[in-house]
N, C-alpha and C positions, 0 to 999 in steps of 0.2 A: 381444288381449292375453293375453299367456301368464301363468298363476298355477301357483304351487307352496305345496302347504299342509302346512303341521306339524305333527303330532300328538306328544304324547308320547304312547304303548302303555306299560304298565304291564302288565307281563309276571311270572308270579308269581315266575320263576326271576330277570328280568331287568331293566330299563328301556333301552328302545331310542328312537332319535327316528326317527320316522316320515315319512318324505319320499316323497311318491309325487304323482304329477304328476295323476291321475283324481279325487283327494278331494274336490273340488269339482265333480266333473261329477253331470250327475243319473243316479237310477237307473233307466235309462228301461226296463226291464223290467217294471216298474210301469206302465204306461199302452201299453206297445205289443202287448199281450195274449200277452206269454211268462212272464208270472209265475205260470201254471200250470204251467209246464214246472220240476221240481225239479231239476233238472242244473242248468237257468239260474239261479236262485238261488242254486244250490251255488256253479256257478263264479263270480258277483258275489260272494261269502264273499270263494271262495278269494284271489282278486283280493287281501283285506287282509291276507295272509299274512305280509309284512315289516312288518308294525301289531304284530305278537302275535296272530294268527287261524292257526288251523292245520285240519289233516283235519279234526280229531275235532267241533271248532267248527262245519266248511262242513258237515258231514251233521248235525248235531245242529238246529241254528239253520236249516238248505236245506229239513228236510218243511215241508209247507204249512203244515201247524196252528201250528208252530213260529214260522217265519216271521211267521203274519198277527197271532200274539199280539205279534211285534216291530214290526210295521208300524202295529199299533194303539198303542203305547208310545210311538212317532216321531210320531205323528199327534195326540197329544194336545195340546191347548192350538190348536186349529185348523187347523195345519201340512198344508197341500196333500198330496198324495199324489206329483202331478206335480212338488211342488219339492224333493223329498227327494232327497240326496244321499249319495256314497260316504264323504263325512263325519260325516254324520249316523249312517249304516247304524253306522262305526265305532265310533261314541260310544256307541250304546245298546246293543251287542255288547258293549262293555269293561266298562258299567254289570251287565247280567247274567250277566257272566263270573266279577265278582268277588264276586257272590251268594254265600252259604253253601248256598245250595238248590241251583246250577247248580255249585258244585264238587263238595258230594256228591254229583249225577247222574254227574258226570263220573266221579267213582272209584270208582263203583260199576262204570260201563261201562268203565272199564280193568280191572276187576277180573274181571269178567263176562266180556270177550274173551279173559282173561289164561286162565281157565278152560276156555274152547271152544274152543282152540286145544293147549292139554298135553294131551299125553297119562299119563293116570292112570296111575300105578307105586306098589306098596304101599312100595317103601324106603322111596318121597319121601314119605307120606301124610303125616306128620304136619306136613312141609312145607306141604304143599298144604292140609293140613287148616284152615289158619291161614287162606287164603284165604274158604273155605268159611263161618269161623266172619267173618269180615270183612262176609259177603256177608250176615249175617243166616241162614244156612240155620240147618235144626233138626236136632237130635242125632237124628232117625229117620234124614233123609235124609244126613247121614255117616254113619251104623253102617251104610245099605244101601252107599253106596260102599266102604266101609272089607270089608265082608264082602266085595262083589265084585271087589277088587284080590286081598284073600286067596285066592280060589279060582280068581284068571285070574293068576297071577304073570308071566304070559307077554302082558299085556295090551297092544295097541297102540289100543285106542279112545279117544278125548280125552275128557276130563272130561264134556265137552256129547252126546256119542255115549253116554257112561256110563248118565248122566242120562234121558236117553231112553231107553235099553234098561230102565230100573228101571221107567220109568213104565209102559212095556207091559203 
């Protein structure tokens, strides 16, 4: 018998309905001894990706430690390990998704990547510096960035190259 299951995903931008034909199959990576392998777990995430799951979700939620703290969430109240589903998986991703703890993780780590990836320029600093102060840093370590744009005006190192050069 063929089933198709519906989720509503509750998307912070969006609300989408969820129609994907696997939400009911189990997650047999759980019991077939590939739930060590963290790619596999990534890619059963990525799998809910027209859910409201996306990259930043599959790698966050796919380490191990990550995962078994969800698997232990799913398993509460006596729930098999071997009956767990792509539906399940879904439900308790949405639930920690829309945590106040797991969105601050989350904008910190956009904010974090947004960093290690620019490259430092003294015009933009004061631009840039707003991330910085976002990020919790402390007024030592912008005055060291800030001196060091001023004296490399010609700077192509990313903020995270920066950082590491200071620590030396």
């Amino acid at each position: 018998m063929f089933t198709t299951s519906f989720i509503t995903a509750q998307d912070t931008n969006s609300q989408a309905l969820c129609e994907l034909d696997f939400l009911d199959d189990k997650l047999t990576f759980l019991s077939d001894g590939t739930f060590q392998n963290e790619q596999v777990v990534k890619d059963a995430i990525i799998k809910l990706e027209p859910c409201g799951i996306d990259g930043f979700d599959a790698q966050f939620f796919g380490t191990l430690r990550n995962f078994s703290k969800l698997l232990s969430k799913m398993t509460v109240g006596g729930k098999n390990v071997e009956s767990l589903t792509y539906k399940d998986l879904l439900e308790e991703l949405k639930k920690v998704k829309s945590t106040t703890g797991y969105k601050k993780i989350r904008a910190f780590s956009e904010l974090s990547g947004q960093l290690s990836t620019r490259v430092g320029n003294y015009e933009n600093w004061e631009n840039d510096k707003q991330l910085f102060i976002e990020l919790g840093s402390s007024n030592q370590i912008m005055d060291k960035v800030e001196e060091y744009l001023k004296k490399n005006r010609n700077n192509t190192l990313t903020y995270k190259e920066i950082l590491e050069k200071l620590q030396k």
